[in-house]
C-alpha positions in Angstrom: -5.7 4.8 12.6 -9.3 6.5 12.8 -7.1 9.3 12.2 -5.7 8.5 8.6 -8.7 7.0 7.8 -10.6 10.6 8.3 -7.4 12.0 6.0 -7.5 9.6 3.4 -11.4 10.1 3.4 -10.9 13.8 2.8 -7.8 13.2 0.2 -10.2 10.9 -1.6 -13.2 13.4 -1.9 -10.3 16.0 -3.3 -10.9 15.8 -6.9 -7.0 18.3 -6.7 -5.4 15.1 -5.2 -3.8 12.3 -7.4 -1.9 10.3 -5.3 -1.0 10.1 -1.4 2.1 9.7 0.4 1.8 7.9 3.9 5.2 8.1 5.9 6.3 8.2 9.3 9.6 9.7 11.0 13.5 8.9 10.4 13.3 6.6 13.7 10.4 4.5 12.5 7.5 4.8 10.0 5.6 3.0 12.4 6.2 0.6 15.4 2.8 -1.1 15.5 -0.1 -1.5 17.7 0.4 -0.3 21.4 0.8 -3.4 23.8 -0.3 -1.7 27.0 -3.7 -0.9 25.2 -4.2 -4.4 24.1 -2.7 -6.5 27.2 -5.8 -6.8 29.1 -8.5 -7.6 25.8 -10.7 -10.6 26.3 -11.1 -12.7 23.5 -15.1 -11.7 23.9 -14.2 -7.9 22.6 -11.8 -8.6 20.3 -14.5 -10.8 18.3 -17.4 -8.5 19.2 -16.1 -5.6 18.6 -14.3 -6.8 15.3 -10.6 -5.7 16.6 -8.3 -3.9 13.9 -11.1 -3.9 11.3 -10.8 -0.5 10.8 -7.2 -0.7 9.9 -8.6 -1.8 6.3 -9.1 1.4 5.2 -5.9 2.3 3.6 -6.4 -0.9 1.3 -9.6 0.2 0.1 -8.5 3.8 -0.9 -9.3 4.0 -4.6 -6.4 6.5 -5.1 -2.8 5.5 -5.1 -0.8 5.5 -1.9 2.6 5.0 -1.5 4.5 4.3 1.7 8.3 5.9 2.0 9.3 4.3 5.3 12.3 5.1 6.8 13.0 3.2 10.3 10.7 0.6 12.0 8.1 -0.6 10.0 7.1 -3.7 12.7 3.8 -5.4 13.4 1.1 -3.2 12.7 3.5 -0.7 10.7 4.8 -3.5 8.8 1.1 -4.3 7.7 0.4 -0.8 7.5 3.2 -0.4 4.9 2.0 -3.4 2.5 -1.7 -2.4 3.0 -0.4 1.1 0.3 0.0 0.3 -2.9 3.9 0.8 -3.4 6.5 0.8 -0.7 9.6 3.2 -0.7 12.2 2.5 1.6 15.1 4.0 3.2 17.9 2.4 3.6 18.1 1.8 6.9 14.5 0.9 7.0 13.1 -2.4 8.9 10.5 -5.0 8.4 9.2 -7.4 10.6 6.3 -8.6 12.2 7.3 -9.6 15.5 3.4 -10.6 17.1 4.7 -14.3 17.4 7.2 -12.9 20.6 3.9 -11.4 22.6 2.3 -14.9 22.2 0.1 -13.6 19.2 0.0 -13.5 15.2 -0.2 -11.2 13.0 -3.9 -9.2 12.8 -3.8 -7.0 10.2 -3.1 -8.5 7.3 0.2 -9.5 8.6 0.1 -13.4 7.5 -1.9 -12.9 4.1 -0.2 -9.7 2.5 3.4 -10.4 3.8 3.2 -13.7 1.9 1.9 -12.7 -1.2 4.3 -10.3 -1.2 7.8 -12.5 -0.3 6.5 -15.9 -0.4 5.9 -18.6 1.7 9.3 -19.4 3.0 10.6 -16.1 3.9 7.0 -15.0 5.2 7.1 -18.4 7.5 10.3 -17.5 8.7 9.7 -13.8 9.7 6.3 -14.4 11.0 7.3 -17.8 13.1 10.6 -16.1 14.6 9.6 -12.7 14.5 12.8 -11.3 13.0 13.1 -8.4 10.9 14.3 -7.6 7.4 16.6 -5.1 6.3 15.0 -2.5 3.5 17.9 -4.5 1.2 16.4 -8.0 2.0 12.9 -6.4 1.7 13.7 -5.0 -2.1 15.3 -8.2 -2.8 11.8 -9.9 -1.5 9.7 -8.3 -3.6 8.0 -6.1 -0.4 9.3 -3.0 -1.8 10.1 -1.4 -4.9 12.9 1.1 -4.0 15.5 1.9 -1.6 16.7 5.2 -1.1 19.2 7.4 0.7 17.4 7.9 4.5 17.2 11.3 3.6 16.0 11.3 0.1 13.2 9.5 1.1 10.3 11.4 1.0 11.6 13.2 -2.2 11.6 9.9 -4.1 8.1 9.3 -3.1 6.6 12.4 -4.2 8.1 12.6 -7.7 7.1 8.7 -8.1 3.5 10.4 -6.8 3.8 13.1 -9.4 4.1 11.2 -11.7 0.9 9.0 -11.3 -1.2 12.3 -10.5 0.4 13.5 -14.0 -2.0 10.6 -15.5 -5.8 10.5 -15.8 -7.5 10.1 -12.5 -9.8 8.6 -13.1 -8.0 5.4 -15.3 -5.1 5.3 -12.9 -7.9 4.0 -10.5 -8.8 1.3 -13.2 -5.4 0.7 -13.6 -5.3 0.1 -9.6 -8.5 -1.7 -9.3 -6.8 -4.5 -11.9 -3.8 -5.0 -10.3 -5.5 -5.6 -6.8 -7.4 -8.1 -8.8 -4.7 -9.9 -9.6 -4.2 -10.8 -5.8 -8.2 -11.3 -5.1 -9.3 -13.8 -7.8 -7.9 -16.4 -9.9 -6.1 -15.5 -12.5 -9.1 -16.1 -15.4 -10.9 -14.1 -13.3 -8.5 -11.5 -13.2 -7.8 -11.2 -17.0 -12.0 -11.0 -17.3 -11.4 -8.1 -14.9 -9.1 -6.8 -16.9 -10.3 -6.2 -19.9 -13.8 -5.1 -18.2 -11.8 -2.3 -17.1 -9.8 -1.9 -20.3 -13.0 -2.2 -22.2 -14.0 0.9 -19.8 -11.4 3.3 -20.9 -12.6 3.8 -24.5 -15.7 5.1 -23.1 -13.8 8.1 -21.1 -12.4 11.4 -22.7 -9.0 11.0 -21.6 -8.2 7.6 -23.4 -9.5 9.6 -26.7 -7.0 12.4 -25.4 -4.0 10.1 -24.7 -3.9 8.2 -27.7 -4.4 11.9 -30.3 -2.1 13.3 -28.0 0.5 10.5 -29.1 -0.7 10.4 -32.3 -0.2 14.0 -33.0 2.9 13.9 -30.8 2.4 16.4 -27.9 1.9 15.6 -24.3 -1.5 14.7 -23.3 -3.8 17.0 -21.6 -6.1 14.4 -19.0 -9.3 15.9 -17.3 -10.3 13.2 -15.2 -13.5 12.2 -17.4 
């Protein structure tokens, strides 16, 4: 995790980058947390040393990032997954957050995204039995947006990348910041948000750009300002 977190620092100092891709293998995108490293943890450190806080990072990326997961996505790869902002999966792709089988619960998110995503019943059931999803059940859900052949994957991902790093930059991450709002506030507070933010576009150069350019009929040219 300290790892992607350097990356996605770097990615998001790259004024060059528009969106990011986050994926993992064909076995598993990511199998969670290792169990041998946390078996012995007292409560003391976990609390005092703020466990899994770090993790957050990938949420608080102001660029887009999409997860293609192909495999495993379980415990801490399952809350990996919802902490991008869109979810690609393969078709043999799992879900599941399984903590409730080693005695624990979910720490990374794992109880509060996974149920704003599916809802409360399915989230219950997953998270109380620990059983997993198939990426047809998690599209059906609401948890992902896409489900692909195993091996057209991480093509599907980039061009849906492309395409947001074809828009302005800089109101994609408006655009972003919005719909996160949407699950941090109530919703009058989210439509004040809103139109803060859409307020804010008319003072950049590339809402002036994309509306001439559909004006005049051509394809808008964005700079990012």
């Amino acid at each position: 995790m300290n790892e992607i977190n350097q990356a996605l620092n770097s990615l998001e100092q790259d004024p060059g980058v528009g969106a990011i891709v986050l994926t993992g293998s064909e076995k598993a995108f990511a199998a969670g947390a290792d169990i041998k490293e946390m078996q012995d943890r007292t409560f003391q450190e976990c609390y005092s040393g703020n466990f899994l806080a770090h993790w957050n990072k990938v949420s608080t990326t102001k660029k887009p990032v999409i997860a293609a997961v192909n495999g495993y996505a379980l415990g801490g790869g399952c809350e990996l997954a919802m902490m991008c902002d869109i979810i690609y999966a393969g078709e043999k792709a799992q879900f599941g957050q399984p903590e409730i089988l080693l005695g624990t619960i979910p720490g990374a998110g794992g109880t509060q995204r996974l149920t704003r995503a599916v809802g409360k019943s399915l989230a219950m059931e997953m998270i109380l039995t620990g059983e997993r999803i198939s990426a047809q059940e998690a599209k059906q859900a609401g948890l992902v947006s896409k489900v692909c052949p195993t091996d057209k994957l991480l093509d599907e991902a980039i061009s849906c990348a492309e395409k947001i790093a074809g828009n302005s930059k800089l109101v994609v991450a408006m655009a972003k910041e919005a719909v996160n709002a949407a699950f941090e506030t109530t919703l009058a507070e989210g439509n004040k948000r809103e139109k803060i933010l859409f307020h804010a576009t008319f003072a950049t150069d590339d809402r002036k750009e994309g509306m001439s350019a559909f004006v005049e009929k051509r394809k808008a040219n964005f700079t990012d300002h």
